[in-house]
TORDRENBA-731131 format. One record per residue (C-alpha): x, y, z; residue in three letters; residue number from 1. Coordinates in pm, whole numbers, plus 50000, padded with zeros to 5 digits. Each point is the difference from the previous one (the first is absolute). Layout:
TORDRENBA-731131
<r X="X" Y="Y" Z="Z" res="Ala" n="NUM"/>
...
//
This chain:
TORDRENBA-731131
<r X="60522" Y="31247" Z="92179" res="Unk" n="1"/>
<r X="49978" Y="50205" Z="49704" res="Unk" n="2"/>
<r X="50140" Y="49846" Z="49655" res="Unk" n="3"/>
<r X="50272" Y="50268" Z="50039" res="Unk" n="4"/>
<r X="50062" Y="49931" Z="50422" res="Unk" n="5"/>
<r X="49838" Y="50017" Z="50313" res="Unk" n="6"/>
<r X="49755" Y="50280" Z="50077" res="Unk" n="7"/>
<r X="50026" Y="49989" Z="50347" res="Unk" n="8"/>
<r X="50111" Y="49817" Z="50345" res="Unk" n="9"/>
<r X="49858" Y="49982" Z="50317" res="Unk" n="10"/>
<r X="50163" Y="49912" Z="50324" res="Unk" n="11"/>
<r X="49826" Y="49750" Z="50221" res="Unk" n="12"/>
<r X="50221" Y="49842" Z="50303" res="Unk" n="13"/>
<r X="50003" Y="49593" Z="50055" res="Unk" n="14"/>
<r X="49915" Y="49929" Z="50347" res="Unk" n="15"/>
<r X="50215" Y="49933" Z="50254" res="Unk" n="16"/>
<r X="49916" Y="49710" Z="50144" res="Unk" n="17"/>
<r X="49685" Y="49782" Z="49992" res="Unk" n="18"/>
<r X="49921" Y="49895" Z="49629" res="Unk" n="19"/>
<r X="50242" Y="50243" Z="49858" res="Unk" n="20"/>
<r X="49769" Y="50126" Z="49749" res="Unk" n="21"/>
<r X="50028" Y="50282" Z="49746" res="Unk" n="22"/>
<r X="49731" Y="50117" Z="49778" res="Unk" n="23"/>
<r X="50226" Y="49919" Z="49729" res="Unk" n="24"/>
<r X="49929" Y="49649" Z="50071" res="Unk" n="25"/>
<r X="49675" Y="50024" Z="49885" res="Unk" n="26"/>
<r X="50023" Y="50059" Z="49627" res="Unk" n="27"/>
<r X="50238" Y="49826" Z="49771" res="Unk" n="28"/>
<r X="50350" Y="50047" Z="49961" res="Unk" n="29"/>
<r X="50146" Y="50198" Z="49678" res="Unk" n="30"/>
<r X="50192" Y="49686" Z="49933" res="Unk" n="31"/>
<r X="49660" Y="49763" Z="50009" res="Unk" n="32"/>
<r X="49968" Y="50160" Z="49608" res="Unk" n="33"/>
<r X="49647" Y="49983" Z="50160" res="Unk" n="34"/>
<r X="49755" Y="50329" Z="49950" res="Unk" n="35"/>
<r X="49856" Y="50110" Z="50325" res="Unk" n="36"/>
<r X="49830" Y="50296" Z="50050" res="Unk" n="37"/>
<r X="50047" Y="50296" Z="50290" res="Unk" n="38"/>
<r X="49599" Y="50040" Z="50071" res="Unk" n="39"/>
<r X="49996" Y="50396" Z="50220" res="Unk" n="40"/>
<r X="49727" Y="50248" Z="50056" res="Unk" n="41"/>
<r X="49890" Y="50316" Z="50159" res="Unk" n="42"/>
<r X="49700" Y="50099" Z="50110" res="Unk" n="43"/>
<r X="49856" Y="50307" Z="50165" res="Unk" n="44"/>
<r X="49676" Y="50175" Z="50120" res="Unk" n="45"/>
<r X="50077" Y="50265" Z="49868" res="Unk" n="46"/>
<r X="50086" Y="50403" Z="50117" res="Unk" n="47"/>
<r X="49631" Y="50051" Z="50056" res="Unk" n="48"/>
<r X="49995" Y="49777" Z="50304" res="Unk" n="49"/>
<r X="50361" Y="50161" Z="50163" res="Unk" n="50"/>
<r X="49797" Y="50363" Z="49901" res="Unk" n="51"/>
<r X="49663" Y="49913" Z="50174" res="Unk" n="52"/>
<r X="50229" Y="49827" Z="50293" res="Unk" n="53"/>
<r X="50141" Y="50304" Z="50066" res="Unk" n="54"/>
<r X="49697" Y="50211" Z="49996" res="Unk" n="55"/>
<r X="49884" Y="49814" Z="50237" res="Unk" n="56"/>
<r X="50321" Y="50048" Z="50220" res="Unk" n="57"/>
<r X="49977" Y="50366" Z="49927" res="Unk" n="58"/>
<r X="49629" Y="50004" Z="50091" res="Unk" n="59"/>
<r X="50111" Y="49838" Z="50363" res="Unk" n="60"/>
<r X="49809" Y="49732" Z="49903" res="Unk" n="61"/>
<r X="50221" Y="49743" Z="50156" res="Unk" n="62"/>
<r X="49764" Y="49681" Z="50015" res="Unk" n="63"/>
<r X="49865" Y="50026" Z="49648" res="Unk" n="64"/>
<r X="50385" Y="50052" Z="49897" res="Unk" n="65"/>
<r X="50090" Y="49710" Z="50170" res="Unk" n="66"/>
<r X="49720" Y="49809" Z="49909" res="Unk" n="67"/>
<r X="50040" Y="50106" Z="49605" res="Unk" n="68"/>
<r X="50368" Y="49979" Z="50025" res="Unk" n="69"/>
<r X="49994" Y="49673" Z="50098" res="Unk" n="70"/>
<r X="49724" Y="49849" Z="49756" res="Unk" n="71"/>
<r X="50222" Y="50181" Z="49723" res="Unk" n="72"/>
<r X="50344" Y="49837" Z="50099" res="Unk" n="73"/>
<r X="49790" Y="49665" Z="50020" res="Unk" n="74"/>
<r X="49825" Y="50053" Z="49680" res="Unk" n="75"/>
<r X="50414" Y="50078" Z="49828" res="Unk" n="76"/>
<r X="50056" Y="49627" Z="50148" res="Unk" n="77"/>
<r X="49700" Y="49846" Z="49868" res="Unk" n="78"/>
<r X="50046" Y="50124" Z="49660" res="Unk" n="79"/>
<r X="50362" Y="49866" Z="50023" res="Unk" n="80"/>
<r X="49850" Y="49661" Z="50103" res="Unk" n="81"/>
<r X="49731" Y="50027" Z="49732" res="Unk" n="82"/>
<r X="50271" Y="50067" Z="49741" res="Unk" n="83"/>
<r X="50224" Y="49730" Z="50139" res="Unk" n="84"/>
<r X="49722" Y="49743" Z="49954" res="Unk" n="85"/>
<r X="49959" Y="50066" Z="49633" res="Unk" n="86"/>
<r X="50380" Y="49978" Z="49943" res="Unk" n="87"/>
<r X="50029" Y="49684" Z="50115" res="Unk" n="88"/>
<r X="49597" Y="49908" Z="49800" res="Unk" n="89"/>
<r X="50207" Y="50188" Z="49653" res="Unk" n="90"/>
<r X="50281" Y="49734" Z="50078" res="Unk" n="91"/>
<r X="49781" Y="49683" Z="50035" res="Unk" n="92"/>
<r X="49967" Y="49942" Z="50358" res="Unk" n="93"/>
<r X="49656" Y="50141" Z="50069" res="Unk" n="94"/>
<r X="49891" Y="49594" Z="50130" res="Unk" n="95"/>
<r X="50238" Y="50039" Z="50249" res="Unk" n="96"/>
<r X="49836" Y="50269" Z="50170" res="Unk" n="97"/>
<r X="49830" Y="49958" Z="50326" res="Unk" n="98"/>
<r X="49624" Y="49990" Z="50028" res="Unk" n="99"/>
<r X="50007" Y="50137" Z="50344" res="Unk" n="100"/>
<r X="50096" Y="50331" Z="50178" res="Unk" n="101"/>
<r X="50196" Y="49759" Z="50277" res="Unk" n="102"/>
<r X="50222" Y="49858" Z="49717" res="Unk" n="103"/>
<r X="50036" Y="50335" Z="49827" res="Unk" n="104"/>
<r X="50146" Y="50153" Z="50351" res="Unk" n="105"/>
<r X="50256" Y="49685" Z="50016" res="Unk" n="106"/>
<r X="50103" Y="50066" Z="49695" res="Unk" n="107"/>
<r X="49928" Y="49662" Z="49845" res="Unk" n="108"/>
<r X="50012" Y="50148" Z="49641" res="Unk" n="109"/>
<r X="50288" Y="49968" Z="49775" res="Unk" n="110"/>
<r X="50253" Y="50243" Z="50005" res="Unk" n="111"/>
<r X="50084" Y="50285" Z="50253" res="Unk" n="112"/>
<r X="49986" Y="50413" Z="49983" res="Unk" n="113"/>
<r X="50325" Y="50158" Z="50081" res="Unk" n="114"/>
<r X="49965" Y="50363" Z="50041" res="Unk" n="115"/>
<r X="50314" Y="50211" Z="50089" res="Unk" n="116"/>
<r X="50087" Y="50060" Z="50331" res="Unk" n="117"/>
<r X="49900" Y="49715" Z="50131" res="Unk" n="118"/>
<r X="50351" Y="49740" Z="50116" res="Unk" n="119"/>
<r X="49975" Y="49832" Z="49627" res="Unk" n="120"/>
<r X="50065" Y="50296" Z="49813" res="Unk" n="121"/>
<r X="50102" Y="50278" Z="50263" res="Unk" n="122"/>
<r X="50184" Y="50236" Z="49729" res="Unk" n="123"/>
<r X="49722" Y="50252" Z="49972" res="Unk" n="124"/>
<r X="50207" Y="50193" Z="49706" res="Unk" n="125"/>
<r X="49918" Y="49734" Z="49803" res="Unk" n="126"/>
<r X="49640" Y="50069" Z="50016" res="Unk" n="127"/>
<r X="50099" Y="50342" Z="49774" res="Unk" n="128"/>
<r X="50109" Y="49719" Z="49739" res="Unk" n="129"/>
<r X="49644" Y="49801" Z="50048" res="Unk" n="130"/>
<r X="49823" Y="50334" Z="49986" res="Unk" n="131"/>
<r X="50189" Y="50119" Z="49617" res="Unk" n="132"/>
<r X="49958" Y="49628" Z="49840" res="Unk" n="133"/>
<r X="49627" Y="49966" Z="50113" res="Unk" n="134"/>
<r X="49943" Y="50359" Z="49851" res="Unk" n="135"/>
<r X="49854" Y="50108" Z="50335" res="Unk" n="136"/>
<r X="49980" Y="50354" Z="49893" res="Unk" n="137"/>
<r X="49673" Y="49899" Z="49793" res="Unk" n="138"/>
<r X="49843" Y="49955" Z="50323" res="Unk" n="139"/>
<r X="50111" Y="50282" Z="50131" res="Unk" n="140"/>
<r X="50221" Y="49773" Z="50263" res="Unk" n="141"/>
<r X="50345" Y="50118" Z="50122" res="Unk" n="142"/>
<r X="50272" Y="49954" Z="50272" res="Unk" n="143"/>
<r X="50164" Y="50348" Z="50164" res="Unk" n="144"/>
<r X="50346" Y="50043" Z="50076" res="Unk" n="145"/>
<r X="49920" Y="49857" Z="50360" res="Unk" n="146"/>
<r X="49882" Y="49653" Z="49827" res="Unk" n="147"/>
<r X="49636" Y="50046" Z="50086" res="Unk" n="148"/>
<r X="49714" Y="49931" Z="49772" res="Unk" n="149"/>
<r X="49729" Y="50220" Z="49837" res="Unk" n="150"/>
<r X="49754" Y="50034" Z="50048" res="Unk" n="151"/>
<r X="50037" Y="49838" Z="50315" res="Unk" n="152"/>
<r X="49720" Y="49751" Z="49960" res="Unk" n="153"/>
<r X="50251" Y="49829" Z="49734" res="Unk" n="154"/>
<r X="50177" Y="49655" Z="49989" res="Unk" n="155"/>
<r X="50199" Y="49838" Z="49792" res="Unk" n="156"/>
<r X="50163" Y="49616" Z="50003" res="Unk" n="157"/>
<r X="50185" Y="49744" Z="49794" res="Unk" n="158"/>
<r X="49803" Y="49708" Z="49962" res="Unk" n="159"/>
<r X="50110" Y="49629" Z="50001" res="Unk" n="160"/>
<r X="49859" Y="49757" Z="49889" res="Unk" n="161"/>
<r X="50181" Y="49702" Z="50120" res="Unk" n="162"/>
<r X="49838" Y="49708" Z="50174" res="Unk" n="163"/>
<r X="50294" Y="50005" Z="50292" res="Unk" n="164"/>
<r X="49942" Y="50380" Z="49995" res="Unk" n="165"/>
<r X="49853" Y="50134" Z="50383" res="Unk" n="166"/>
<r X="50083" Y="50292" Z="50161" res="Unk" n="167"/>
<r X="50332" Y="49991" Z="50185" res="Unk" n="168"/>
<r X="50205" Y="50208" Z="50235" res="Unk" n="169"/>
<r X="50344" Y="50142" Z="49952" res="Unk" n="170"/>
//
């Protein structure tokens, strides 16, 4: 929060059953008087990859689109994974990190990635909140009126950094 309020909320749903988890549980409580921070991001590929995509498509070029496509999406993800790594390095955790590619795929890091959509946070509109604090625009990142992403090798995600933090369903 602001000195003057809060600057924004975001809706994400406890489970149901199971551990009953929230990913408010995983940072501290306004009335801890503790400071936490609310680590997000957003990353992209950029409109030259959805551009050359779709020359391709246009070109009825269907296996190099597909092929491209693909390795663009996956290059969106690793850059999100890349950045999620150094968030939780910035915060002092970078010896917990797994040596391995095994452990890495397990998750057995601290902390989890929570992007919206997904049964943890399912309110997409909220991701037009994530989008205006991160400053998104400088990237040339935005979310249309039918909550998808652009350019479409985008992702964003709220990051946690809690030990008990793994990924969960709703």
């Amino acid at each position: 929060a602001r000195e003057g309020g809060v600057i924004t909320t975001f809706t994400f749903p406890r489970q149901k059953s199971g551990r009953r988890l929230c990913i408010a549980d995983f940072f501290a409580p306004k009335e801890s008087g503790k400071m936490d921070v609310f680590p997000m991001q957003a990353v992209t590929v950029g409109n030259s990859a959805t551009e050359f995509a779709q020359k391709l498509f246009a070109d009825n070029q269907y296996t190099d689109y597909l092929y491209f496509h693909g390795l663009a999406v996956q290059t969106a993800e690793a850059i999100a994974e890349w950045t999620h790594a150094r968030i939780r390095r910035e915060l002092g955790f970078g010896s917990e990190e797994p040596d391995n590619i095994r452990d890495m795929l397990a998750q057995r890091y601290r902390g989890s990635r929570y992007s919206f959509g997904y049964p943890a946070c399912p309110e997409m509109s909220d991701q037009y909140k994530q989008l205006e604090l991160l400053g998104s625009d400088r990237i040339n990142l935005y979310m249309d009126e039918s909550e998808q992403l652009y350019p479409e090798q985008s992702t964003t995600a709220i990051i946690t950094y809690h030990p008990a933090a793994k990924y969960f369903t709703a």
